[in-house]
C-alpha positions as CSV (number, residue, x, y, z in Angstrom):
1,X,104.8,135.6,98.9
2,X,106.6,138.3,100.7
3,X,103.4,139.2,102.3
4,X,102.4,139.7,106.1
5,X,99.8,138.5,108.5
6,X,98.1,142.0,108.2
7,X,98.3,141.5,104.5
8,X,96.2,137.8,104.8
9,X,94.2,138.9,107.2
10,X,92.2,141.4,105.2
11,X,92.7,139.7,102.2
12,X,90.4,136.6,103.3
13,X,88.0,138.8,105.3
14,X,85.0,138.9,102.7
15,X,85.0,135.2,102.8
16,X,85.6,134.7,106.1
17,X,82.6,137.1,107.2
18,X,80.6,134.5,105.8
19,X,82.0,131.1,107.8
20,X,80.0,130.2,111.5
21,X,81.8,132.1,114.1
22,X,83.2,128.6,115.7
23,X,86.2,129.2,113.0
24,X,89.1,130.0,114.4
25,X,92.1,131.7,112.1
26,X,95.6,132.2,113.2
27,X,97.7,134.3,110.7
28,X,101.2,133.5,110.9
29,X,104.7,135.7,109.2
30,X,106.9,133.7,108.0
31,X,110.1,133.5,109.9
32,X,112.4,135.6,107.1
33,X,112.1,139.3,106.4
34,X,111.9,140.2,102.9
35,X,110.9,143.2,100.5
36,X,107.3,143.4,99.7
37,X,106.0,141.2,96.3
38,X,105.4,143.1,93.4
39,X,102.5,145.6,94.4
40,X,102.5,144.8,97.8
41,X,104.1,148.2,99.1
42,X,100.3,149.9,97.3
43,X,98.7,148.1,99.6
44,X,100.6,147.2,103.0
45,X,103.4,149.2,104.7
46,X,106.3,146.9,105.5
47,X,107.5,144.9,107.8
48,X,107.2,141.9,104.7
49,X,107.9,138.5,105.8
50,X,108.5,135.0,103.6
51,X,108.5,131.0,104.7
52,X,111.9,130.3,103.1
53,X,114.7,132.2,101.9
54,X,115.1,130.8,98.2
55,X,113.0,128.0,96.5
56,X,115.2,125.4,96.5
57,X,114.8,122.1,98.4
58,X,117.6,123.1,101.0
59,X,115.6,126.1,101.8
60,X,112.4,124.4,101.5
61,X,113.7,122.2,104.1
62,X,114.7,124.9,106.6
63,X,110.9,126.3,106.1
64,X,109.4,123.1,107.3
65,X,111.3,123.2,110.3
66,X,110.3,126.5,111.0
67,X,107.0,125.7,110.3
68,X,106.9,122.2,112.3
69,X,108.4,123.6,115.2
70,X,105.2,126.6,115.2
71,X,102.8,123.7,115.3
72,X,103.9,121.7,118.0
73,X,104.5,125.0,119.7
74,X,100.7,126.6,119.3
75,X,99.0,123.7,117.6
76,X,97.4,121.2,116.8
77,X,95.3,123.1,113.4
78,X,92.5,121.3,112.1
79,X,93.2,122.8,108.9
80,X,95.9,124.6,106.9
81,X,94.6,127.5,104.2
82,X,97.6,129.3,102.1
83,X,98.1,131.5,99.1
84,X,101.0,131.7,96.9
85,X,104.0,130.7,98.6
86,X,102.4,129.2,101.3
87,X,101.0,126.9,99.0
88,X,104.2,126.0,97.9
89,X,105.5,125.5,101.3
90,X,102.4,123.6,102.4
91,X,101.7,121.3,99.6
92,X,104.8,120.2,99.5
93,X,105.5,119.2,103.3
94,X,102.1,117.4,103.1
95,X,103.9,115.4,99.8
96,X,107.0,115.0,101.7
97,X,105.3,113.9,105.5
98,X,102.9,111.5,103.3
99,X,105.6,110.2,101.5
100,X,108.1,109.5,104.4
101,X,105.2,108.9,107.0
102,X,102.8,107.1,105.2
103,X,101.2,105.4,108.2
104,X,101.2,108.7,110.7
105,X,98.3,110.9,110.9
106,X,98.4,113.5,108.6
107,X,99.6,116.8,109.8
108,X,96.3,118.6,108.6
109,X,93.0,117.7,108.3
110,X,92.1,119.6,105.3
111,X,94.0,122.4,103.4
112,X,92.5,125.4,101.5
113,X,94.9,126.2,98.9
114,X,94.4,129.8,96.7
115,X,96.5,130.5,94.1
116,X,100.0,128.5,94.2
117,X,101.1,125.2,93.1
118,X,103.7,122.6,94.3
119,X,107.6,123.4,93.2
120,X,109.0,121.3,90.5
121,X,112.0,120.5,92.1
122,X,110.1,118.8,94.9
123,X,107.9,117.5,92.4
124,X,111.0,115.6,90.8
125,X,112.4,114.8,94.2
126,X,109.5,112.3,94.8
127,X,110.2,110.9,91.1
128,X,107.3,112.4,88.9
129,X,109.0,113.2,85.5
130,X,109.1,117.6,85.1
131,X,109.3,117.9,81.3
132,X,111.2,120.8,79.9
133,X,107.7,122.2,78.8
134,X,106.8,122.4,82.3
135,X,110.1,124.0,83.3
136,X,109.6,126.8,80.8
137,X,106.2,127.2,81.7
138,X,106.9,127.8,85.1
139,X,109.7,130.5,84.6
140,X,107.4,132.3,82.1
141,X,104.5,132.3,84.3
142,X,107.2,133.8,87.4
143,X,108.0,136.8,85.0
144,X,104.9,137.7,83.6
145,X,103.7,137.3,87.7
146,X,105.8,139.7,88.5
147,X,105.1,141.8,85.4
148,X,101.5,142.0,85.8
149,X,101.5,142.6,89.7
150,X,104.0,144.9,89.7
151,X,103.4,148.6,91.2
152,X,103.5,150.3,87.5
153,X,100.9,148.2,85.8
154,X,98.8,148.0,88.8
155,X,99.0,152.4,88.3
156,X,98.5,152.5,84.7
157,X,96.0,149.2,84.1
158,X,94.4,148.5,87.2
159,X,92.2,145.0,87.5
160,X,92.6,144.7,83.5
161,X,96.0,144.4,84.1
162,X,95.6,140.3,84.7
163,X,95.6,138.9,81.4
164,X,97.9,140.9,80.1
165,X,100.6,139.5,78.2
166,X,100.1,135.9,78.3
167,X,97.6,133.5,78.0
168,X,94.1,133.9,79.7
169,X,93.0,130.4,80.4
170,X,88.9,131.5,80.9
171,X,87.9,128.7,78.4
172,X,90.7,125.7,79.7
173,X,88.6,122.8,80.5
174,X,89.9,121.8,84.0
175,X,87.5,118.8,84.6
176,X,88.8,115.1,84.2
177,X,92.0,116.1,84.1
178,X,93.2,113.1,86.0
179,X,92.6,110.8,83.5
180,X,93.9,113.0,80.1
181,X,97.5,112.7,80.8
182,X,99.9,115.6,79.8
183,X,98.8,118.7,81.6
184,X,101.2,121.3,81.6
185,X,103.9,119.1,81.0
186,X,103.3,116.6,83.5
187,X,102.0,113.5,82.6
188,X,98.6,113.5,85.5
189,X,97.4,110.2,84.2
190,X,100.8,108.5,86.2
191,X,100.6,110.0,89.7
192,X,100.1,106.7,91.7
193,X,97.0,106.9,94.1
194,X,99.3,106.6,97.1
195,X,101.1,109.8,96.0
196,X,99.1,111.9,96.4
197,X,97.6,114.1,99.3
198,X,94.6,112.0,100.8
199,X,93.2,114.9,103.0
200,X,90.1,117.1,101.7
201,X,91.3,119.8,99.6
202,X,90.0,122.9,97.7
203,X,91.5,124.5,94.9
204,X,90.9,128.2,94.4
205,X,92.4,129.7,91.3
206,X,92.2,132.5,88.5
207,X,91.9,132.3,85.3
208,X,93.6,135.2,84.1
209,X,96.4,134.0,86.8
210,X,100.2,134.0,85.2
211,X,100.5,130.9,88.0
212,X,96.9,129.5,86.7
213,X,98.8,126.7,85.6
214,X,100.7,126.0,88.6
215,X,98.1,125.5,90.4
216,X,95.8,123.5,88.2
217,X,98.9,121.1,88.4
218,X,99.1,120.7,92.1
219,X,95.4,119.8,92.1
220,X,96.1,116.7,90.4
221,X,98.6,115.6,93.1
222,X,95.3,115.9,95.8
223,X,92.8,112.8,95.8
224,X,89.9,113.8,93.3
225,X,87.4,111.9,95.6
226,X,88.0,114.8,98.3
227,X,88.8,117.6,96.1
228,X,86.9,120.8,95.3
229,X,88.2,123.0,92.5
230,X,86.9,126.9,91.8
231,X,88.0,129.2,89.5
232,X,87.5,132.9,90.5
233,X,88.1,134.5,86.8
234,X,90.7,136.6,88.1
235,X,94.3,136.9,88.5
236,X,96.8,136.1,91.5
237,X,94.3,137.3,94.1
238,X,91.6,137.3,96.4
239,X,88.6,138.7,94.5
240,X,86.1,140.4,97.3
241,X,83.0,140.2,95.1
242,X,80.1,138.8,97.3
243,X,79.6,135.6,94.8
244,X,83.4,134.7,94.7
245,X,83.1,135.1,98.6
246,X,80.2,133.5,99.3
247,X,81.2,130.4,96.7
248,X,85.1,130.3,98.8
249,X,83.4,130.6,102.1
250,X,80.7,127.2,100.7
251,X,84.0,125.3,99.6
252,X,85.5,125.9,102.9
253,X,82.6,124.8,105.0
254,X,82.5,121.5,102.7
255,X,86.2,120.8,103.5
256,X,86.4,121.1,107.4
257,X,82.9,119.2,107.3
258,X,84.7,116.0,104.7
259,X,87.9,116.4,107.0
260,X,85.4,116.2,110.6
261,X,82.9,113.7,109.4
262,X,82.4,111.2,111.9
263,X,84.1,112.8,114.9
């Protein structure tokens, strides 16, 4: 969110070291100009771009135009990998094109999703019931976000600043949730098959992530016969250590080779 192609570019490039040299990424700004997220400005001089102006459905919509138009214009991608907001803007054009399109091809072949998680709204837009638990979870998860990655605590606590303030979720049991039911306020156990996204997915998250939640959620809206899920014990970010690199750069290998098999 708020971030630039500069910004996502060295963020991924432990990971991406590691992938055969036939991958090809193309790191694309958002088409809005925007202040840096919280901490950002440490890190990355501006210019700061995002995909949509405000996360509402109206503005949502005006992203996916944006972002349809850029792949017909420099496309086709085999693949779509996002973090943050991009997940948000991805996950939920893949819901929406699935959903309206059911019998097109799907606009990616596979999708690499770190750190983010679906909007609610959309969520409720395609009739899955958002509980009042799950609104509150989601607006307390956006503050303590921006508390936690904000410039001051990154000064004064560093990396222990994740996990700080709210829950760390290190010991949540994220395995079979698809069949428990209530998982942070949404009810898993009723997402119908044909909901959800049928394209080979990975889900990399952090367990001392404020948005840990959000995107454990999302996961459950991706077929679990073609879904990968890794948590990196950290917050909202990109860890660099060589294990969490070498275990992303593995899970993205397996999903371009589920989403080619048989070409």
């Amino acid at each position: 969110m708020r971030r630039s192609d500069r910004d996502a570019h060295d963020a991924t490039a432990t990971f991406r070291k590691l992938l055969p040299d036939t991958y090809e990424f193309d790191f694309v700004n958002g088409p809005f100009s925007d202040g840096p997220a919280a901490g950002i400005d440490l890190f990355h001089p501006p210019p700061y771009y995002k995909l949509y102006e405000q996360l509402t459905l109206e503005s949502l919509q005006q992203g996916y135009k944006w972002l349809l138009a850029y792949i017909n214009e420099n496309g086709p991608y085999d693949a779509v990998m996002c973090f943050s907001q991009g997940c948000s803007m991805a996950s939920s054009l893949l819901l929406y094109n699935q959903s309206l399109y059911p019998n097109s091809p799907p606009l990616f072949k596979a999708a690499i999703f770190i750190c983010g998680g679906v909007p609610l709204d959309v969520l409720a837009s395609l009739g899955v019931e958002v509980t009042a638990e799950a609104r509150d979870l989601d607006r307390s998860s956006k503050v303590a976000l921006q508390q936690q990655a904000s410039t001051e605590a990154i000064l004064r606590n560093g990396r222990e600043r994740w996990g700080s303030g709210l829950n760390d979720y290190s010991t949540y049991q994220t395995e079979g949730f698809d069949k428990r039911g209530m998982v942070f306020g949404i009810d898993v156990a009723r997402i119908p098959r044909q909901m959800k996204i049928q394209i080979p997915t990975v889900h990399v998250y952090g367990a001392k992530d404020p948005r840990f939640p959000a995107s454990v959620t999302m996961a459950q809206f991706c077929d679990e016969t073609v879904r990968r899920t890794f948590d990196h014990g950290g917050g909202h970010e990109i860890p660099r250590k060589r294990d969490v690199s070498e275990t992303i750069a593995e899970l993205v290998e397996w999903c371009v080779l589920m989403a080619t098999e048989g070409e």
